[in-house]
N, C-alpha and C positions, 0 to 999 in steps of 0.2 A: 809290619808290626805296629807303627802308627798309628794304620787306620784302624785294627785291633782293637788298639787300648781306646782309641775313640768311640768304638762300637758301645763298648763297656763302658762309658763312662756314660755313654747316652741312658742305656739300661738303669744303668745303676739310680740316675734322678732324674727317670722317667716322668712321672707326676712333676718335676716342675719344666718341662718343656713348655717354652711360649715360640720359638723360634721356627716357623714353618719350615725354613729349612732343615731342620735338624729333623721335625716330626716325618716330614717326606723321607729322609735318609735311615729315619730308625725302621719307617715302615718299608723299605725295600731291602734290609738287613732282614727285617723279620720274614719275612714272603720269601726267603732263599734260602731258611733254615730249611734240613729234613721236618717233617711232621713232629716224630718226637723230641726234637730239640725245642718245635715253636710252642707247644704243649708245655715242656718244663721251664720254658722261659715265662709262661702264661699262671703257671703254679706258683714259680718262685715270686711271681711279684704282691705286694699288699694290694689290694682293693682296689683300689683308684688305679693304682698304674696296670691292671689287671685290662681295667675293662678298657682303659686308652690302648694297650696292644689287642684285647679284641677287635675294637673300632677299629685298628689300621691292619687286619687279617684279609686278604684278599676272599670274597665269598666261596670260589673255587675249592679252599683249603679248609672254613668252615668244618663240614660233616667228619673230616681224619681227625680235626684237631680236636675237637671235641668229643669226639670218640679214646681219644689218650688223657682224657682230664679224668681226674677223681672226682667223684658222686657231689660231692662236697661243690665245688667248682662248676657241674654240668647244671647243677639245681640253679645256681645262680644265675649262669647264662640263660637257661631255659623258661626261668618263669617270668624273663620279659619277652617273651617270642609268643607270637600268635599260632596257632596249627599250621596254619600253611607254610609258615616261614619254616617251622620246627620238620614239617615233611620235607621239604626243600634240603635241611643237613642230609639226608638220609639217601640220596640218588645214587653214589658210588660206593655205600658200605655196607657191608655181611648181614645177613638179617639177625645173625648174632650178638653183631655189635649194635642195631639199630633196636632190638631187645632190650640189650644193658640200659641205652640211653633211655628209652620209653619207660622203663621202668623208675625211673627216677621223676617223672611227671605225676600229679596227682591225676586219682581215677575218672574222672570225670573227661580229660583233657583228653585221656588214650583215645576213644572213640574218633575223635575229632580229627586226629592226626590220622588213624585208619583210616578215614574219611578220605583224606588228601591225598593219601599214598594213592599211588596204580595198583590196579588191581593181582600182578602177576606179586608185586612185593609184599600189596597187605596179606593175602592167603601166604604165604612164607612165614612172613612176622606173628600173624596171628598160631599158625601152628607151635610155634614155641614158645608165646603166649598163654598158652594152656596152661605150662606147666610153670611152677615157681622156680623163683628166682635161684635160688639155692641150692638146685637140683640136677642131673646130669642133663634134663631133657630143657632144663630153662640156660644151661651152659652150652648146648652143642650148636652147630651149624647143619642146614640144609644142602649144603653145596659140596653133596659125594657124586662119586665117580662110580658106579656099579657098572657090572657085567654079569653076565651065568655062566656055568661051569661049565656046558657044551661047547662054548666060543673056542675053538684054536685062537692063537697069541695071533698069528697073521691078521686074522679079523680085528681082534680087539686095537691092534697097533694103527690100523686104518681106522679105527672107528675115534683114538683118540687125536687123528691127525684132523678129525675133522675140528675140534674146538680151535678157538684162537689160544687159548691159553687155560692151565689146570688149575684147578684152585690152592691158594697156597698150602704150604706144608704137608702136601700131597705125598704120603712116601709109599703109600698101600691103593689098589683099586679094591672094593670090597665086591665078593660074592655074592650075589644072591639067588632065588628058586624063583620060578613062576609067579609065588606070590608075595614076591617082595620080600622075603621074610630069609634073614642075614644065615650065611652056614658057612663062612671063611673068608680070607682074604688073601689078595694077588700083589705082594709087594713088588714094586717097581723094579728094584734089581732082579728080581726074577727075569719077571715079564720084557727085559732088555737086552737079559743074556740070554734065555733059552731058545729051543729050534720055535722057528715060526710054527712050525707042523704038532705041536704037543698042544694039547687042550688044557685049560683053566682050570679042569678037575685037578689035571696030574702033577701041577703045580703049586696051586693054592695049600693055603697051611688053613685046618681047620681046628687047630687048639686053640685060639686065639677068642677070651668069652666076649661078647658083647656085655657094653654097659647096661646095663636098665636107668629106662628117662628118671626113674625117682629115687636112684642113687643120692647121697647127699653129697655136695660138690666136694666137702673135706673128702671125703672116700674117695673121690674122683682123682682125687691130687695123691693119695698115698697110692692108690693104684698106679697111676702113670710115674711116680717114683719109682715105685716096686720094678715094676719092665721097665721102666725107658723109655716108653711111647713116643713117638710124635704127633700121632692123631690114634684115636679109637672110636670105634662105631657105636651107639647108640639105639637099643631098638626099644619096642614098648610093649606090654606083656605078652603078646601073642609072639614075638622074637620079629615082627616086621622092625625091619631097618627106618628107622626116623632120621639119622645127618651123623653127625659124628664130632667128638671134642679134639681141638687142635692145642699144642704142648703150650702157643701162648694164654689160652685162656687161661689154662690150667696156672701159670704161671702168676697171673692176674690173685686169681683165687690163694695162691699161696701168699703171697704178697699182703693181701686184705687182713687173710688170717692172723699174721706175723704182727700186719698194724695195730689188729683187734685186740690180739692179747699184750701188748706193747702198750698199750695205749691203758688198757682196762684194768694193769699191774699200777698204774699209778693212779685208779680211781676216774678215768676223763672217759669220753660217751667217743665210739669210732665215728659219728659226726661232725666232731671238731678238728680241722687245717691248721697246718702252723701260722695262717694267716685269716683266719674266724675272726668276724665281727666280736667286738665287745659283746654285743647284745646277744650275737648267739652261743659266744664262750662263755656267759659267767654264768646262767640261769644253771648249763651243763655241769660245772665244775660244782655250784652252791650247792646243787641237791647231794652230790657226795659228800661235799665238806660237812654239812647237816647229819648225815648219817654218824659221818665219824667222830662228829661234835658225840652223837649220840653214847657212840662208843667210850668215850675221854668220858661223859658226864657218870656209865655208868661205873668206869674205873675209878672214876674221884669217888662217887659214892662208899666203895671198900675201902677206899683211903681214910673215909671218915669214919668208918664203924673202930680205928684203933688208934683215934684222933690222941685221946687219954695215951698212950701205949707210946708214942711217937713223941709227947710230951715229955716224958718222962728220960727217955734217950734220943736224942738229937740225933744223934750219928744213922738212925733208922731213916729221915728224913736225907742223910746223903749220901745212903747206896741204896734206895729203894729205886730209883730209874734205871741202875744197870742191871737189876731182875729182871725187871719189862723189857728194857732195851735188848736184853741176852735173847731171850724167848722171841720178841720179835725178830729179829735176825734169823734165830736156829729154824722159824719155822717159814719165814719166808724163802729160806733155800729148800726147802722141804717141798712148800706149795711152787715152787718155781719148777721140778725137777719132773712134778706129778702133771702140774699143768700142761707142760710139755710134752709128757709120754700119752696126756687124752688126745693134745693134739695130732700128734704122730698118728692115734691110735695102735698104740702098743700095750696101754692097758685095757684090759679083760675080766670077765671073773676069774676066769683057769688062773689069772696070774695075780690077782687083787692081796690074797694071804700073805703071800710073798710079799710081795710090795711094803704092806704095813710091818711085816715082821722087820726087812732088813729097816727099813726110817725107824723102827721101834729101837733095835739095836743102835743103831747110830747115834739118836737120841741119848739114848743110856750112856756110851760109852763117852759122847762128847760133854754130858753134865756132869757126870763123873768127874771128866777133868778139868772142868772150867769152875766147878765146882771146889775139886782142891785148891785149885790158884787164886781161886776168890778168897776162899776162907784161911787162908795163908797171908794175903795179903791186908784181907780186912785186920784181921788179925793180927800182927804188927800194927798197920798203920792206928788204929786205936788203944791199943793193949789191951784187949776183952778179948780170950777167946772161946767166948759166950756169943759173940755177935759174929763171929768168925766163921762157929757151926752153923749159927742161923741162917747165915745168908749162904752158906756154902747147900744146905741141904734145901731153901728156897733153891738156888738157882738148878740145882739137880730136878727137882719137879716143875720146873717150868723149862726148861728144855725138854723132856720126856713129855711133857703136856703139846709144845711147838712143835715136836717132830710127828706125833699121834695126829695132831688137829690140820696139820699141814698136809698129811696123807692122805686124810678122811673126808677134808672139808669140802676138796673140789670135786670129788669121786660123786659125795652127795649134792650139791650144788647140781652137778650134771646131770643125776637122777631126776633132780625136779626143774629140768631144763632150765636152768638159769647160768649164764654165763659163769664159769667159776675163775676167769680170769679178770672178770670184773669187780662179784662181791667175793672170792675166795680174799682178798688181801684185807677189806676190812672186817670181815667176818671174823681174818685171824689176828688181826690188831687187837680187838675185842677179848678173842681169849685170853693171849698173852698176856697183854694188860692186867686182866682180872685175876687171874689165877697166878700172877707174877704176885700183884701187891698182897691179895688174900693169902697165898705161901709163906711171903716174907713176914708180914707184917702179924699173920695167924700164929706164927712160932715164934714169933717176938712177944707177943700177951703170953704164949704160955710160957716161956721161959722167964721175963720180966715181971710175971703179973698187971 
């Protein structure tokens, strides 16, 4: 337990180690982690202490461990490595994985590392190089296991005694014809339990569709939800078999997704770590803040068109932010609900009507009532209940505005491919905002003059 809490205490004020003893001891702590513990121990640290447990990484561990960092993390290690040092990571890991990493160098650099690799890995890497990043045939791996349907299981069983070992998350052999070109698959348990004497025809399952390489990897991820996959095949339009996606990729990709819209609901760029440079956090953060400034300038604007009007009754001046504030809320639950169902993909056209109808209702019925208790309450707390209706039937139109704009916002944002987890939330700050104080402040003139 001792030496434990000593480990941890090393970690913790990493960046001020002077003590070679200590640097020696952290660095043979770290070398004895599994791979992904030394990776999260390499994420969790700030900058400095980052690259001091790079430096004490045995180069062996290198290519894994940097293969389990985020983009974010890999870019940094990477753009002080020369090609040959950068082909050197890449000797022990999946050409899939050695994709992920390459793709995070600038264009110029790839060639160069192609250059270094061997020749059996660069043609690997370059084949799913083809395809973009984002895409089934830029997620899958090269490293399947095929057989033909002629094969009796005996044959095939010798044929797999021949490897030293199967490639991970191997649960299926996939089928294929003379010319490459995928028509089912030979799960494992089959192929373990049945007579050696039955052939691969009379076993193999052929409902099972291949992916296509230019699937988009979100599809990729609701498909392998949907079944349960552990791995699935990938062919390219002809139905020739290209490699196949395994459950952890997929996993990776849900993950990012999850970050992206997590990240983009508070306005921040999916390139910033909880441990970003100043310099590369704040440029990311300002140009939101700029937009939203934009937002607030044009909200203030309507604030001024009924400056006279606000003059005249004070009390306009303090319930005019729980209009805004109401509407922001209602339609932030609203865009949070949608955003989720694009990501799932569960929204459609067949189902879009729907959609707006019931957030249309919901809208309705919740400003309806938040609507009463305002203007109950205004009402009282001032004695006017003139101000009472006002902001009661404000606050009913901007709810029914938040719940509409909140439905509609990301549906079209995603039409003209722009992330709507990133500008759907200031988009709808905007409305609400606008259409909160124009509401309030619009039946304030007419009722007050």
């Amino acid at each position: 337990m001792a030496t434990k809490a000593r480990q941890l205490s090393l970690l913790a004020k990493i960046d001020q180690i002077v003590d070679p003893v200590d640097i020696k001891r952290l660095g043979h702590m770290l070398n004895n982690l599994p791979i992904p513990d030394i990776a999260h121990q390499i994420e969790s640290a700030p900058p400095r202490a980052r690259r001091i447990l790079w430096e004490l990484l045995d180069e062996e561990f290198e290519g894994e461990v940097i293969g389990e960092l985020s983009e974010q993390v890999q870019q940094e290690f990477l753009s002080e490595m020369d090609s040959a040092e950068i082909a050197s990571l890449f000797e022990d890991l999946d050409p899939d994985d050695i994709v992920d990493i390459m793709q995070q160098l600038p264009d110029q650099v790839i060639p160069e590392v192609l250059q270094a690799m061997g020749e059996q890995d660069r043609k690997r890497v370059e084949s799913i190089l083809t395809y973009d990043q984002y895409t089934a045939g830029g997620l899958m791996n090269t490293d399947t296991v095929t057989v033909r349907p002629d094969l009796t299981l005996d044959v095939v069983l010798r044929y797999l005694r021949r490897h030293e070992e199967l490639p991970e998350d191997t649960d299926n052999l996939f089928v294929v014809n003379r010319n490459d070109q995928f028509v089912g698959i030979l799960p494992i348990r089959k192929l373990l339990t049945g007579s050696t004497n039955l052939t691969v025809r009379e076993l193999m399952s052929t409902d099972v569709e291949a992916i296509p390489a230019s699937l988009p990897d979100s599809d990729v991820a609701q498909l392998f939800e949907r079944n349960d996959w552990v791995s699935a095949p990938v062919v390219d339009t002809d139905g020739k078999l290209l490699g196949r996606i395994t459950i952890d990729d997929v996993v990776d990709v849900i993950i990012e997704d999850a970050d992206q819209s997590l990240l983009g609901l508070g306005g921040l760029s999916d390139e910033e770590s909880t441990f970003s440079s100043v310099r590369h956090a704040a440029p990311g953060r300002a140009l939101w803040l700029c937009v939203n400034l934009g937002a607030c300038l044009l909200a203030s604007s309507v604030v001024n068109l009924f400056a006279d009007t606000i003059d005249k009754v004070v009390a306009l001046a303090v319930l005019m932010p729980i209009v805004a504030n109401m509407g922001g809320v209602a339609g932030h639950q609203t865009l949070t609900v949608v955003v989720r169902g694009l990501a799932l993909g569960h929204i459609t056209r067949n189902n879009l009507r729907w959609l707006f109808s019931k957030e249309f209702f919901v809208g309705a019925i919740n400003g309806m009532l938040l609507a009463t208790l305002i203007g109950v309450v205004a009402s009282l707390w001032f004695r006017d209940h003139t101000i009472g209706l006002i902001i009661a039937a404000a606050m009913a139109i901007n709810l029914l505005t938040a719940a509409v704009a909140g439905a509609v916002l990301p549906v079209a944002l995603k039409a003209m491919r722009i992330d709507p987890a990133l500008a759907g939330s200031m988009a709808l700050t905007a409305v609400t905002d606008v259409m909160g104080f124009f509401a309030f402040l619009g039946l304030a003139t007419v009722f007050y003059g």
